[in-house]
Each structure stands twice: as C-alpha cells, then as structure tokens.
N, C-alpha and C positions, 0 to 999 in steps of 0.2 A: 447532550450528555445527560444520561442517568441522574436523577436529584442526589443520590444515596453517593455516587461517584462526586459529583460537585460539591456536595459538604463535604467530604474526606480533603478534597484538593483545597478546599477555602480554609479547614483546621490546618490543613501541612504549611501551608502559605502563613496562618499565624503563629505558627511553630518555630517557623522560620525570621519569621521577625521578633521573634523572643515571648510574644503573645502569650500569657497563661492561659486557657480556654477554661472558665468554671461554668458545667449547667447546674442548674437548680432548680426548683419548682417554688411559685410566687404568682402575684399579681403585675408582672412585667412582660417587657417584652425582650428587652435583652441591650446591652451598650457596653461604652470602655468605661475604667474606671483607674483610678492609682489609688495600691494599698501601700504602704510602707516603701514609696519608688519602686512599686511594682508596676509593669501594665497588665491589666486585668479585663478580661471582655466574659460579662456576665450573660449566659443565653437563659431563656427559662426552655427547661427538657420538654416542657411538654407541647412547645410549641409544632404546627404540624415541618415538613420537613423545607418546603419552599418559604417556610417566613424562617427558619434558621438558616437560609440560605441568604434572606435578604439581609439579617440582621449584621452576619460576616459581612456580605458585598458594602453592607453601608458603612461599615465601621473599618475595613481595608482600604476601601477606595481613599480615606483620607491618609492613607500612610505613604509614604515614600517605597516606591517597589521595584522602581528601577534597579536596585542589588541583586536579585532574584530572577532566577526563569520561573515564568509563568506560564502555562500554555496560552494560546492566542485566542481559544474559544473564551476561557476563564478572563483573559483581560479585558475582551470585549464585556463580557456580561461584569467586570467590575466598572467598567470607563461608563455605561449606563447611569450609575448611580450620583458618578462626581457633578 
C-alpha cells in the first residue's frame, strides 16, 4: 500500500478510536499523551512520511481494536509493532 494511503487509514483508525491527532514541529518524534482526560497523540509534521507511519503503528498497536474493521494489510503491519 502507497505510504500517503497508509497514514490516511492509520489517522481514520485514530479517529475512530476518539484519538486527537495534533502535528507540530519540535525536537520529537511523536507519542500519546492526556491533556485535560483528553487522548492526544503528538506527531512532529516534519517527520519524513514512513516514521509518521511508525509513530501511529506504535502508538495503535497498544490500543484495543478489535471494535473496528481494519483492513488485513493495515493489521498486519500494526501486529509487527506489539
């Protein structure tokens, strides 16, 4: 799958689990966080597009997903990660 297609489907997959998605630019790489009983996953924008792919896989792979159709390609390259 295309990289530019597999971050769209890994952002809708965090959309769907209530996931805020904030990019930013900074000296990071990207992770969850809670603002106010928010869940927040911080990417930095200017990371190239396969480490914002890792950053999602890493940070999904520990959620609960079984609620969710996932396609089978995408759950594969998240089950790598756990």
């Amino acid at each position: 799958m295309e990289e530019k297609k597999l971050l769209a489907q890994l952002e809708e997959i965090a959309r769907q689990l209530d996931i805020e998605l904030r990019w930013d630019d900074g000296e990071f790489t990207g992770g969850s966080c809670r603002l106010r009983n928010k869940r927040l996953l911080l990417i930095n924008r200017s990371l190239p597009t396969f480490l914002k792919i890792e950053v999602l896989c890493r940070e999904l792979s520990e959620r609960d997903l079984s609620g969710i159709f996932i396609l089978p390609a995408i759950r594969e390259k998240l089950s790598t990660f756990r």
